[in-house]
Phi, psi and omega in degrees: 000139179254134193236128175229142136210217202206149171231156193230170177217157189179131169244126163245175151257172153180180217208116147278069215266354157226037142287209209218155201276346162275017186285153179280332169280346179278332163287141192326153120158160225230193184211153180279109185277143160235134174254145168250153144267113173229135205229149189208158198212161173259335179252160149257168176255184205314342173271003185060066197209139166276330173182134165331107165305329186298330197290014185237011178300340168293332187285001178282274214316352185267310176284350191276300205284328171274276202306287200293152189025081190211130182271076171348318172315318197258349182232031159247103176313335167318312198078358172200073168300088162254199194286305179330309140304326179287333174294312177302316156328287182286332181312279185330294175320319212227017155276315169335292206259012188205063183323334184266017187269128154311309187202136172266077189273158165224111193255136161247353174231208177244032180230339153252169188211114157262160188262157104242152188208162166275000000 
């Protein structure tokens, strides 16, 4: 299996609003996010690529126009952006248009990450 990915960076805020209201997370504040993209194919294709990087240029252009310096509350219909969701969010948006993505990882610090994958 061949395995790729591409990283994207975007800083947001957001309120995790059901957490317990002393929670630190339940209060405004944000993080510098890398988003990961990872795509894995068994074949490559006639350029011998599981897939162009240039071909992701929309998942920039998405997050530059949604995402970055952006308040997650208002621009995740959940209403409760956590990483978890947000990996999920971007899986969901962008497999339609990319079969080979695998996994969505999402870091808001440099020490945690969350994943989703099917």
């Amino acid at each position: 299996m061949y395995i790729i990915t591409k990283e994207f960076h975007f800083s947001a805020s957001h309120e995790l609003k059901k957490l317990p209201e002393n929670h630190q997370c339940y209060r405004l504040h944000g993080h510098n996010y890398i988003l990961k993209v990872e795509l894995q194919s068994k074949d490559l294709d006639n350029y011998d690529f599981v897939l162009d990087y240039g071909e992701l240029s929309n998942i920039k252009i998405y997050i530059d126009k949604n995402f970055d310096h952006r308040h997650l509350n208002d621009v995740m219909k959940n209403n409760n952006p956590t990483a978890e969701l947000i990996a999920k969010h971007f899986y969901d948006l962008f497999k339609p248009d990319f079969p080979q993505i695998s996994a969505i990882h999402i870091s808001e610090t440099p020490k945690t990450w969350a994943v989703y994958r099917e």
